[in-house]
Z-matrix of the N, CA and C atoms (Angstrom, degrees):
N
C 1 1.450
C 2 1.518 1 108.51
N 3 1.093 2 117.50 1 151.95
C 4 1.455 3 122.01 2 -156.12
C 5 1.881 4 82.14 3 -90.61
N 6 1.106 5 129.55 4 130.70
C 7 1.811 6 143.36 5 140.45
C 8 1.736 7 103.92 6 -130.08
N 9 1.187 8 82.78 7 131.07
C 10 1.535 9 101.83 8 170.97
C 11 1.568 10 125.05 9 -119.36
N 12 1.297 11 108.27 10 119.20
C 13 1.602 12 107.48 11 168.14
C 14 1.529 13 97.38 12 -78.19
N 15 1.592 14 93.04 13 143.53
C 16 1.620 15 107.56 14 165.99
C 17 1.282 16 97.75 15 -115.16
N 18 1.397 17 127.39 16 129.98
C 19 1.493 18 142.95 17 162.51
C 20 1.641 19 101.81 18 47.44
N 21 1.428 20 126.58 19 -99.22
C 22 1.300 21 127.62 20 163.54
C 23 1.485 22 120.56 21 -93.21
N 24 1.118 23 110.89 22 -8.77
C 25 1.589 24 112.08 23 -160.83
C 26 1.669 25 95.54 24 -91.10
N 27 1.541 26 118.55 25 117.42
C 28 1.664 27 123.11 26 -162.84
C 29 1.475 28 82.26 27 -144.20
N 30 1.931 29 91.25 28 131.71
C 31 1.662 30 96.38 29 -172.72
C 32 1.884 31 104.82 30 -91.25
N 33 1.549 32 98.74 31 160.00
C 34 1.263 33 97.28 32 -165.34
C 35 1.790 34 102.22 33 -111.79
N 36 1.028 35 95.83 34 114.01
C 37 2.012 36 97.38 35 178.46
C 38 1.093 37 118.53 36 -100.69
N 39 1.364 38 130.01 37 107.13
C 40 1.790 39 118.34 38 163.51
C 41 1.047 40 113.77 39 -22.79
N 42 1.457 41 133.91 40 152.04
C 43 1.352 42 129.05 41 166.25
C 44 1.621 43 116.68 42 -95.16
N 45 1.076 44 114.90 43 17.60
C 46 1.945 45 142.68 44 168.82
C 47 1.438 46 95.33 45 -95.34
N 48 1.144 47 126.53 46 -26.03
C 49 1.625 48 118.66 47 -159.95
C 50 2.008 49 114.21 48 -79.81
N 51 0.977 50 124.23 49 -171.53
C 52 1.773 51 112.67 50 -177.00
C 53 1.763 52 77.08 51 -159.41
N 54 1.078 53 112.99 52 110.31
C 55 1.044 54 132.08 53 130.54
C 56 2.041 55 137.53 54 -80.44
N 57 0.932 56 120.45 55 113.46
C 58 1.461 57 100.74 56 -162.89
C 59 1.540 58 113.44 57 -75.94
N 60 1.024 59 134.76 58 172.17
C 61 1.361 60 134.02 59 159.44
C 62 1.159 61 154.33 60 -34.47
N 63 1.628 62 89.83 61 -38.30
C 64 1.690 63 125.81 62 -163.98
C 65 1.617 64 85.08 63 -95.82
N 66 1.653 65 139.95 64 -38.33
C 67 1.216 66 123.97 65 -165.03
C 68 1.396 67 115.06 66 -96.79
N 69 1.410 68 113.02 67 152.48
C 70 1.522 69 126.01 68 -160.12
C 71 1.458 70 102.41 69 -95.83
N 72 1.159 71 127.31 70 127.19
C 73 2.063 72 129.21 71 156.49
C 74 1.455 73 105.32 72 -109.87
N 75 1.763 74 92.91 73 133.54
C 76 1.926 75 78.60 74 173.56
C 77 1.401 76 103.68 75 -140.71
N 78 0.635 77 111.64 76 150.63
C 79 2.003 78 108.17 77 164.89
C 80 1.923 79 111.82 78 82.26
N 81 0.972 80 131.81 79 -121.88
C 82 1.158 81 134.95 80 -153.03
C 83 1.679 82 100.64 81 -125.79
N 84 1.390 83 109.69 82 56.07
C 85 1.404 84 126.81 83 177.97
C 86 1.869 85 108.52 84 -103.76
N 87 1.272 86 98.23 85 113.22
C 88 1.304 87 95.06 86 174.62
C 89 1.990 88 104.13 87 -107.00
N 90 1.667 89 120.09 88 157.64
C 91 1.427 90 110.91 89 -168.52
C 92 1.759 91 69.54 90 -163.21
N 93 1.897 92 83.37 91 129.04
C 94 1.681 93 118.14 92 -176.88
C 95 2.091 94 99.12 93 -87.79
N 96 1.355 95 77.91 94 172.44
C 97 1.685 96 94.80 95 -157.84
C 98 1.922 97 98.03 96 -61.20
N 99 1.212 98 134.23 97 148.42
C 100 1.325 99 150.99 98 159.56
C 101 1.583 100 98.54 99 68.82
N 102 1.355 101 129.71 100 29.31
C 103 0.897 102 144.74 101 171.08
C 104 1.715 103 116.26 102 -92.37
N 105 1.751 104 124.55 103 116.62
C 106 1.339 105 122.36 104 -156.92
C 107 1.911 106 93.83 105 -118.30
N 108 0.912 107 113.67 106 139.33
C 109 1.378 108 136.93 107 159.79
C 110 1.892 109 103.08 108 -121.38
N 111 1.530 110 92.50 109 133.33
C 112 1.427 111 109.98 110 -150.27
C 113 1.630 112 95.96 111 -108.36
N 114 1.512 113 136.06 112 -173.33
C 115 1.190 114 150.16 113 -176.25
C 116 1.934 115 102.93 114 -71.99
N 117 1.460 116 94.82 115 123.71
C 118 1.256 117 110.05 116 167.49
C 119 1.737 118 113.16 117 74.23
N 120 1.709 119 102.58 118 19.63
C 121 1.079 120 107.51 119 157.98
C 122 1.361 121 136.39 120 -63.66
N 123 1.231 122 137.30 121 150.85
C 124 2.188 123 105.15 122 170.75
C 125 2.092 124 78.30 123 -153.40
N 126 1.785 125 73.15 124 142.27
C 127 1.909 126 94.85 125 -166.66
C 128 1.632 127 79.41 126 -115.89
N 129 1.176 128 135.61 127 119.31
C 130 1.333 129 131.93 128 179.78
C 131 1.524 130 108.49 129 -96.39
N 132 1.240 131 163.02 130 127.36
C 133 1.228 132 147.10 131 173.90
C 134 1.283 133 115.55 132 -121.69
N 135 1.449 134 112.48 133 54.23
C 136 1.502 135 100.11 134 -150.98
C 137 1.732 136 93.05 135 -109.61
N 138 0.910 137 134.60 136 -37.28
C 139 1.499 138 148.51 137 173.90
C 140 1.019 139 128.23 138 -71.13
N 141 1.779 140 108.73 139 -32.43
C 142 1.588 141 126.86 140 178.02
C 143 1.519 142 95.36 141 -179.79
N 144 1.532 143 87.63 142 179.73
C 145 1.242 144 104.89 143 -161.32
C 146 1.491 145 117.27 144 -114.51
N 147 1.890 146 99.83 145 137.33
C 148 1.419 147 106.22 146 -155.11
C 149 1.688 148 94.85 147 -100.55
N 150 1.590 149 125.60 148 148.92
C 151 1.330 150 119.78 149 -158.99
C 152 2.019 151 78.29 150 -137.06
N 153 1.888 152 114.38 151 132.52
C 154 1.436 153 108.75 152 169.90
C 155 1.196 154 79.24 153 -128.03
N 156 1.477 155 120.35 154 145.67
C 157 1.905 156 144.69 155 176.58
C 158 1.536 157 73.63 156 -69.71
N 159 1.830 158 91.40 157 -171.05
C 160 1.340 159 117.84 158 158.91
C 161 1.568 160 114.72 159 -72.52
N 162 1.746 161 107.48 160 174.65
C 163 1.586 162 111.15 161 160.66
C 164 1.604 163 113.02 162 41.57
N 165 1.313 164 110.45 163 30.56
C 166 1.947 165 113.56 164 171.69
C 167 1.252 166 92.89 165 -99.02
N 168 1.469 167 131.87 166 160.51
C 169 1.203 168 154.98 167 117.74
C 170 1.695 169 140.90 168 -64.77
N 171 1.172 170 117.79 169 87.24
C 172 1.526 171 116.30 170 179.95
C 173 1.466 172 103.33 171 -100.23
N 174 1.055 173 90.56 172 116.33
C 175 1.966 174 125.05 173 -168.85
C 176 1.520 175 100.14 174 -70.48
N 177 1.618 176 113.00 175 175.05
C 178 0.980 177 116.26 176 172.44
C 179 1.587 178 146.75 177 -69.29
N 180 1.232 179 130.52 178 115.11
C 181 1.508 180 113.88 179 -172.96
C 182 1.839 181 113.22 180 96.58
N 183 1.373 182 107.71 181 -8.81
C 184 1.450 183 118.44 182 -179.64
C 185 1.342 184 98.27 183 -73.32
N 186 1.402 185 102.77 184 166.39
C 187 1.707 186 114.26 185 -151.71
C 188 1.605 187 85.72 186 -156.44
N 189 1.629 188 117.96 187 120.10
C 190 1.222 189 118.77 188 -178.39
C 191 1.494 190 85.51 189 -145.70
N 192 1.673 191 111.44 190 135.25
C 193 1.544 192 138.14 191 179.14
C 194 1.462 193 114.10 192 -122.93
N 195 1.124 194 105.89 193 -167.48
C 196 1.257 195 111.32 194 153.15
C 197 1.840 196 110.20 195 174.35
N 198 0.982 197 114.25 196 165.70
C 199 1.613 198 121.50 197 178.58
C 200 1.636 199 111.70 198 -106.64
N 201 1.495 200 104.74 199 -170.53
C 202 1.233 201 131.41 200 -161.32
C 203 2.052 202 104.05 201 -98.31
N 204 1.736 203 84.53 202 100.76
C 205 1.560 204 86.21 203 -172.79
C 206 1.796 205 99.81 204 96.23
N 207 1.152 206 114.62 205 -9.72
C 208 1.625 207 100.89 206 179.70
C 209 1.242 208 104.34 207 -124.83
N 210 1.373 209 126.81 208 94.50
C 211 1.703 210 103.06 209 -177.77
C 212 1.538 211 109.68 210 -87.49
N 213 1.046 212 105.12 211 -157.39
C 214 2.155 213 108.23 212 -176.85
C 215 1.534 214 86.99 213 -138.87
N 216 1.941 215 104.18 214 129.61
C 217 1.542 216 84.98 215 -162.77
C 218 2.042 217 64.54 216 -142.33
N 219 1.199 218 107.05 217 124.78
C 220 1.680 219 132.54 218 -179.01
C 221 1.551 220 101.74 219 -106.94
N 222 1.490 221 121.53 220 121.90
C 223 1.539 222 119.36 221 172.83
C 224 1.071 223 131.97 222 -90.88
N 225 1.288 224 136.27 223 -164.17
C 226 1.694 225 155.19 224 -169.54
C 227 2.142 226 94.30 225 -52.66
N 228 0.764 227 137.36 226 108.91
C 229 1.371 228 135.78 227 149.56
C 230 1.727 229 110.83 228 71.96
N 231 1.077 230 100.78 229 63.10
C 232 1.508 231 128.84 230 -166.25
C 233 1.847 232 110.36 231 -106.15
N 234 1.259 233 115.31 232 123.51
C 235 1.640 234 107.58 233 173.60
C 236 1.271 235 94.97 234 -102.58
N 237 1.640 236 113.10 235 141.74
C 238 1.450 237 127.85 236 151.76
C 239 1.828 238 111.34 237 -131.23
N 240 1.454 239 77.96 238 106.34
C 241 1.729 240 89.25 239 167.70
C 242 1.266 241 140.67 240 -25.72
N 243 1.285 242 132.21 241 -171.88
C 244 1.884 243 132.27 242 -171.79
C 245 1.865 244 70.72 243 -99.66
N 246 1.433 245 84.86 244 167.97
C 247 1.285 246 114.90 245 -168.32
C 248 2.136 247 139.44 246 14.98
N 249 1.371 248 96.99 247 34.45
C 250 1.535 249 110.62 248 -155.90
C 251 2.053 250 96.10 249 -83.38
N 252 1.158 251 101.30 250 160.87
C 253 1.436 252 96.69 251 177.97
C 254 1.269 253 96.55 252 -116.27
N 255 1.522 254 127.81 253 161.38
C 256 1.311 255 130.25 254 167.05
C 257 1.581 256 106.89 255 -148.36
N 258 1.422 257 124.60 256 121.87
C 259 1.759 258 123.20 257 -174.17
C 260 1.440 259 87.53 258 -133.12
N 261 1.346 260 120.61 259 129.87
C 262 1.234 261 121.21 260 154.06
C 263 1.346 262 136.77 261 83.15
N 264 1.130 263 112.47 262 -24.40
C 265 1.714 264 128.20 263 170.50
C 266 1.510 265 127.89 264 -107.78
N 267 1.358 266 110.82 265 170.35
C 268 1.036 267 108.12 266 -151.43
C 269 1.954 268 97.88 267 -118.66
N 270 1.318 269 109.99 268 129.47
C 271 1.625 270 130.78 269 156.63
C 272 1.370 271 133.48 270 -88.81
N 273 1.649 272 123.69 271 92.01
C 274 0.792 273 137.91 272 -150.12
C 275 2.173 274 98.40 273 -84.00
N 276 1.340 275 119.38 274 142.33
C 277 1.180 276 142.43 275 157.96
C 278 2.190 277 94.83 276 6.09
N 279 1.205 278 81.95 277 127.71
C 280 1.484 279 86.17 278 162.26
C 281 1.726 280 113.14 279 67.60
N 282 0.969 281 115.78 280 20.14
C 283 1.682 282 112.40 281 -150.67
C 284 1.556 283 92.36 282 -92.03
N 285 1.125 284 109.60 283 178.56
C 286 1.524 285 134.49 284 157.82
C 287 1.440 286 137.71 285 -140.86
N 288 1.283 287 125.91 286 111.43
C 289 1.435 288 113.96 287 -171.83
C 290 1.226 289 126.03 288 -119.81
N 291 1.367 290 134.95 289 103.87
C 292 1.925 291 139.04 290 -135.53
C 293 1.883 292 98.11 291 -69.19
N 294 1.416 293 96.19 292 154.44
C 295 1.378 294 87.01 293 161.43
C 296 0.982 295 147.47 294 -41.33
N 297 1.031 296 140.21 295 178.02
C 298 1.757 297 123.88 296 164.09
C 299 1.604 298 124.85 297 69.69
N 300 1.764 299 95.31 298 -14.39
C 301 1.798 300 90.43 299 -163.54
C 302 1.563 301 104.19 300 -93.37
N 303 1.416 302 111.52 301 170.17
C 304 1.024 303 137.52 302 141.32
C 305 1.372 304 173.21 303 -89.50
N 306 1.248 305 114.20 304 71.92
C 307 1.913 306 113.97 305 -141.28
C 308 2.067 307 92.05 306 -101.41
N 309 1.467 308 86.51 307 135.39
C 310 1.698 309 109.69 308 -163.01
C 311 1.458 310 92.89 309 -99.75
N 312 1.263 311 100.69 310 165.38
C 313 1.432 312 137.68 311 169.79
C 314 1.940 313 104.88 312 -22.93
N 315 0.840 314 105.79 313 126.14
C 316 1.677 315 115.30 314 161.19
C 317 1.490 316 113.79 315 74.93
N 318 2.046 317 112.09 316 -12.71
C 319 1.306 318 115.11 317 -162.35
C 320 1.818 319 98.07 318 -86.27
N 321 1.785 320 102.83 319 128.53
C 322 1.310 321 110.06 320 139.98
C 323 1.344 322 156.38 321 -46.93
N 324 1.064 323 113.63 322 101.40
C 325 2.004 324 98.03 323 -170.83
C 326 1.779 325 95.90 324 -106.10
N 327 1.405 326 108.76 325 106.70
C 328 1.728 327 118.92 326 175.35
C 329 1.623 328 117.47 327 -44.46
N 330 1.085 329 84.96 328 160.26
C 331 2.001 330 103.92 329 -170.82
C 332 1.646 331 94.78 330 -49.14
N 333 1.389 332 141.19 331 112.79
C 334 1.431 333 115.98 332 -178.94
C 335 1.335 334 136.30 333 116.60
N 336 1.905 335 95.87 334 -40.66
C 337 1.220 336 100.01 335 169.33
C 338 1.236 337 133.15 336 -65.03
N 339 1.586 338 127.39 337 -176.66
C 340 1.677 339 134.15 338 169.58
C 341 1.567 340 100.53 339 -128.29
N 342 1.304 341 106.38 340 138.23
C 343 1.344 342 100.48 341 162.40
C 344 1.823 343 99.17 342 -112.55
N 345 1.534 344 117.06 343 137.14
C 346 1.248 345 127.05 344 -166.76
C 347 1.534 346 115.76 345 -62.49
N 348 1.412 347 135.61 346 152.16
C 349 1.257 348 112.48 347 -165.22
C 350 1.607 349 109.48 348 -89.49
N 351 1.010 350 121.16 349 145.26
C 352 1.848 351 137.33 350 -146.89
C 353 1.046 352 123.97 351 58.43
N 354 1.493 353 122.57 352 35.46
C 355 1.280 354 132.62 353 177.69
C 356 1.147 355 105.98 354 -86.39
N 357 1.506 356 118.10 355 155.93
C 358 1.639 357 133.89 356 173.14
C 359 1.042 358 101.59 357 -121.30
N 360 1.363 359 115.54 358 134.08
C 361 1.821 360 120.50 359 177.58
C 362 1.296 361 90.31 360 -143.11
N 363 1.664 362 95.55 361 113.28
C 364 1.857 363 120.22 362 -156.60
C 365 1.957 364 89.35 363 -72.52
N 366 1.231 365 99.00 364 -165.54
C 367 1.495 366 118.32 365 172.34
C 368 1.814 367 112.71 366 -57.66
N 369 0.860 368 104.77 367 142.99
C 370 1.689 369 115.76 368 158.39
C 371 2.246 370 89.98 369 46.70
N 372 1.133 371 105.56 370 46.64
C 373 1.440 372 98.22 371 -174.96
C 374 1.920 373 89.33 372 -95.21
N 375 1.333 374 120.85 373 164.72
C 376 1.702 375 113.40 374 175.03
C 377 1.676 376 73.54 375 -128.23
N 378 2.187 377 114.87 376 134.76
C 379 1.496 378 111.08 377 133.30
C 380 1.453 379 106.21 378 -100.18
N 381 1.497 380 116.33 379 102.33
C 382 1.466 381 118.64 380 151.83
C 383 1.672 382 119.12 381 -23.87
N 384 1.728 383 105.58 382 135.74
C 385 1.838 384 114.52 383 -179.91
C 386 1.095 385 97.74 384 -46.30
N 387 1.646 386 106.42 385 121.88
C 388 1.543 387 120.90 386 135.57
C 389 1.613 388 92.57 387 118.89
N 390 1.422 389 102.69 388 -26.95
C 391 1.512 390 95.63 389 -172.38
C 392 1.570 391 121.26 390 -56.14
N 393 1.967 392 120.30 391 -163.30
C 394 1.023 393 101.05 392 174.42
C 395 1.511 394 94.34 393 -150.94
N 396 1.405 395 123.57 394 132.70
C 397 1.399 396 123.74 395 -178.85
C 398 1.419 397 125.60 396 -104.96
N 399 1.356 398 129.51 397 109.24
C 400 1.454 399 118.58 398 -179.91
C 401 1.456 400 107.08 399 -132.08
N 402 1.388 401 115.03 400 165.44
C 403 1.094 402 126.98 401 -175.89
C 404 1.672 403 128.63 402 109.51
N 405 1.092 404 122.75 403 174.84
C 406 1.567 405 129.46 404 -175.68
C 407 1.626 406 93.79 405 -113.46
N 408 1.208 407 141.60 406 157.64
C 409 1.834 408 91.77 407 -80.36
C 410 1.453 409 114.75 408 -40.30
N 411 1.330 410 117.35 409 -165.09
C 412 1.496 411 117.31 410 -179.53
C 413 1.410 412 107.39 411 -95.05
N 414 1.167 413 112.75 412 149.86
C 415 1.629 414 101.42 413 177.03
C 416 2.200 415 99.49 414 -132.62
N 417 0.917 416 131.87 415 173.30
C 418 1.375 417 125.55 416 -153.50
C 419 1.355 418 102.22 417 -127.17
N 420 1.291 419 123.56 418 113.82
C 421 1.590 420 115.73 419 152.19
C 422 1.482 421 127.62 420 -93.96
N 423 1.495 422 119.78 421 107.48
C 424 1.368 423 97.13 422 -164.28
C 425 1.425 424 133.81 423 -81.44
N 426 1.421 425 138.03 424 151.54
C 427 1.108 426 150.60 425 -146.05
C 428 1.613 427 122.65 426 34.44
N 429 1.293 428 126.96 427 43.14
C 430 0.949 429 153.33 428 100.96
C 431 1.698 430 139.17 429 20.28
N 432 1.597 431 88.37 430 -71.36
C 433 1.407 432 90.99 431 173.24
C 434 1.345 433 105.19 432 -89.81
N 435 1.646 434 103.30 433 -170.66
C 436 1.787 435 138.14 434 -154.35
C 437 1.623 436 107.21 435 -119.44
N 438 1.204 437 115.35 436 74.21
C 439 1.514 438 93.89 437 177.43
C 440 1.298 439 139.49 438 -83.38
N 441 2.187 440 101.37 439 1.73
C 442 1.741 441 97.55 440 146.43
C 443 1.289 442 99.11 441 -76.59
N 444 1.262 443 133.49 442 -15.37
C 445 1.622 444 100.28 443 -175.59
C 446 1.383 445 137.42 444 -49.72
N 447 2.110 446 85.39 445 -47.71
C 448 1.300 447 94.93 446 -171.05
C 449 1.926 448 101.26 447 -82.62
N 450 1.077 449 136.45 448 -25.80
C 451 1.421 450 122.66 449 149.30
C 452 1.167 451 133.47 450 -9.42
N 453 1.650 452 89.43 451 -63.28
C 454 1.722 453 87.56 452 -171.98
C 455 1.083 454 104.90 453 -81.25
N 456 1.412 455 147.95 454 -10.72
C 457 1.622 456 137.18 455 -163.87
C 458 2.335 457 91.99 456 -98.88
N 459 1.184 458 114.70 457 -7.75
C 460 1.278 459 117.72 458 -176.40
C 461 1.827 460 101.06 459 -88.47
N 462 1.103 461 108.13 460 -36.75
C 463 1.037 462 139.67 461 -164.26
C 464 1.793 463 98.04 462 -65.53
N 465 1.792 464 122.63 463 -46.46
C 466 1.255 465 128.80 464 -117.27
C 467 1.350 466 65.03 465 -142.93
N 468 1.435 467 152.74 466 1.29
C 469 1.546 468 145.73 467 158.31
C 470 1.866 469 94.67 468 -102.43
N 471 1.139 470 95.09 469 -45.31
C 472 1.662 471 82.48 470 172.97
C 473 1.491 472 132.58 471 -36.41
N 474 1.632 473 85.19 472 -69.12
C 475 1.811 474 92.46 473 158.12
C 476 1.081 475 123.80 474 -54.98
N 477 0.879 476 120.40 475 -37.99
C 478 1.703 477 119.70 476 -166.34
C 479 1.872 478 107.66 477 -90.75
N 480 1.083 479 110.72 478 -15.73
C 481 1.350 480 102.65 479 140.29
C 482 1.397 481 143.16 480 -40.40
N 483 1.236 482 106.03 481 -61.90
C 484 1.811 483 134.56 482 -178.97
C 485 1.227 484 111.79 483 -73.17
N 486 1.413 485 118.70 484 -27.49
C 487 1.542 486 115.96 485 163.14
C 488 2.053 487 97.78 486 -92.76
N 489 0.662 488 116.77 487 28.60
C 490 1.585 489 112.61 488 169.20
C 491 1.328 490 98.60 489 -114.55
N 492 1.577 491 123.37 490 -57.49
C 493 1.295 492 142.97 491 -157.44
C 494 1.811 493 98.63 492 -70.31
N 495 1.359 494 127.88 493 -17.53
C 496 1.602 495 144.08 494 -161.84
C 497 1.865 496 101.84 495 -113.65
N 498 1.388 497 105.96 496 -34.35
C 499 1.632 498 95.55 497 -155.79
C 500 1.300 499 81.09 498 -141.04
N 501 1.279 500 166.16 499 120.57
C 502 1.133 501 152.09 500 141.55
C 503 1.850 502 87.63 501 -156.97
N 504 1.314 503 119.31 502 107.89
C 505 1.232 504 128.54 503 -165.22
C 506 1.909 505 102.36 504 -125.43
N 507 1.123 506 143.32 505 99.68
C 508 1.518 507 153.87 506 134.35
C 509 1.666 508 97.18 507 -7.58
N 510 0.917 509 134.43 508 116.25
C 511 1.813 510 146.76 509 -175.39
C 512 2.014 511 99.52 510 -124.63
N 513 1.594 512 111.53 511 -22.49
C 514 1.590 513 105.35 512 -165.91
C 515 1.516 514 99.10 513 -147.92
């Protein structure tokens, strides 16, 4: 699997964690224990520094950055969808963020929340716990979201980690 140290910045992986093959880590990416980043992921750390809790899921094709003074800091048992972007903000414990979306620079997503999938959650935006954000921009309904939902889908990358990390065999 492609990880790259940049100059000093060397990413740090639980050794519980499943990173797949196909996805790229570079720079000053740290990723918590049973925590899976999937095919065609890329954790960039080149600007700042990207922080994943334990037991998160970073889906396929997602693209998480961050800048100088802004890191991207993802918590304890967190879903992030196939193709979602994340620069700069921070995902609080339990979160969820739909495919397709986009959460900007400085914006909060609460202990709980969902952000809807193709959602944009502009700069310095807050979704309050539990709530749920959808739309271009995003707009918030609160309490909203499912937080067995997002459980069980944290839950269901967990596993499905460990059968990746056990059986996941290259044939071509």
């Amino acid at each position: 699997m492609p990880i790259y140290r940049l100059g000093d910045l060397t990413p740090r992986i639980d050794p519980l964690a499943f990173v797949h093959p196909d996805a790229v880590v570079l720079g000053d990416v740290t990723i918590g224990a049973e925590s899976t980043v999937w095919p065609c992921a890329v954790l960039r750390g080149d600007h700042g520094a990207i922080v994943v809790g334990a037991r998160t899921s970073v889906q396929d094709g997602t693209v998480i950055h961050a800048g100088p003074g802004f890191p991207t800091v993802v918590g304890d048992g967190c879903v992030i969808g196939h193709l979602a972007h994340l620069e700069g903000c921070t995902l609080e414990d339990e979160s969820l963020v739909g495919s397709g979306s986009v959460v900007l620079h400085h914006a909060i997503i609460g202990t709980g929340a969902t952000v809807g999938a193709n959602a944009v959650v502009p700069n310095r935006m807050e979704v309050p716990a539990g709530a749920l954000a959808v739309g271009v921009p995003a707009t918030v309904r609160p309490g909203k979201s499912s937080l067995a939902a997002i459980r069980m889908g944290a839950a269901g990358y967990v596993a499905n980690g460990r059968h990746f990390k056990e059986s996941l065999v290259r044939i071509g």
